[in-house]
N, C-alpha and C positions, 0 to 999 in steps of 0.2 A: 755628219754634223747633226748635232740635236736640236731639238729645238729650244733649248736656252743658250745658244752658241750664237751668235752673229761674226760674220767675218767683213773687216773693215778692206775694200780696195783705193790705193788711192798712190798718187807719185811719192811721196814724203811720206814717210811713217812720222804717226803724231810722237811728241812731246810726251814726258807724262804727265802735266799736267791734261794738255786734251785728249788723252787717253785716259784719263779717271774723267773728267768731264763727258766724254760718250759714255761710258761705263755707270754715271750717276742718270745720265738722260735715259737709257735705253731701260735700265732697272727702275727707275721709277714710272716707265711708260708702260711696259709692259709686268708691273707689280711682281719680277721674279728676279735671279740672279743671272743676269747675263754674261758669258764667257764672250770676251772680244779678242779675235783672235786679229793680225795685221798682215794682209798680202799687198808686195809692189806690183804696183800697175801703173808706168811710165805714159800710159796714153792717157790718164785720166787727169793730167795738170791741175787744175787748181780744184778739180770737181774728186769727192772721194764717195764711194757707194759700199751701203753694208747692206749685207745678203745675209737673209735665215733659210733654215731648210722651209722653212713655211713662206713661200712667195708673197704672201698678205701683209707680210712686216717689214718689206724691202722699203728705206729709206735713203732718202740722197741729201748727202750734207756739203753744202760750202764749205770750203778747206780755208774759209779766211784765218789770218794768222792769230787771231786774240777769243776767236767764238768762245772757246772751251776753257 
C-alpha cells in the first residue's frame, strides 16, 4: 500500500455515490489523489475504518446511510 492508497473496512461496501463522497473527503484532506480501495469486515456494523500505510491518517467514519 502507498501512501496515496487508503483502504475503507466496513460491513456494507458503500454506494457510489459515498464512495465518490470519501474519495472527495480524503483528496481534499489530504491536498493529493487518493486511491480508495473497499475491504468487508462483517464485525464492523455500522462503524467503517480507513487505514493508510501512514498510521497518522487513520480515520473512522460513521456509516450513516445519507453522510456521503
Amino acid at each position: 500500500m502507498t501512501n496515496n492508497k487508503a483502504i475503507l473496512f466496513s460491513a456494507v461496501k458503500p454506494n457510489k455515490k459515498q464512495e465518490q463522497g470519501f474519495k472527495t473527503f480524503l483528496n481534499n484532506k489530504y491536498n493529493e489523489d487518493i486511491v480508495l480501495e473497499w475491504i468487508e469486515d462483517k464485525s464492523l456494523n455500522n462503524i467503517g475504518v480507513i487505514a493508510f500505510k501512514d498510521p497518522n491518517r487513520a480515520q473512522k467514519f460513521d456509516q450513516e446511510k445519507n453522510r456521503f
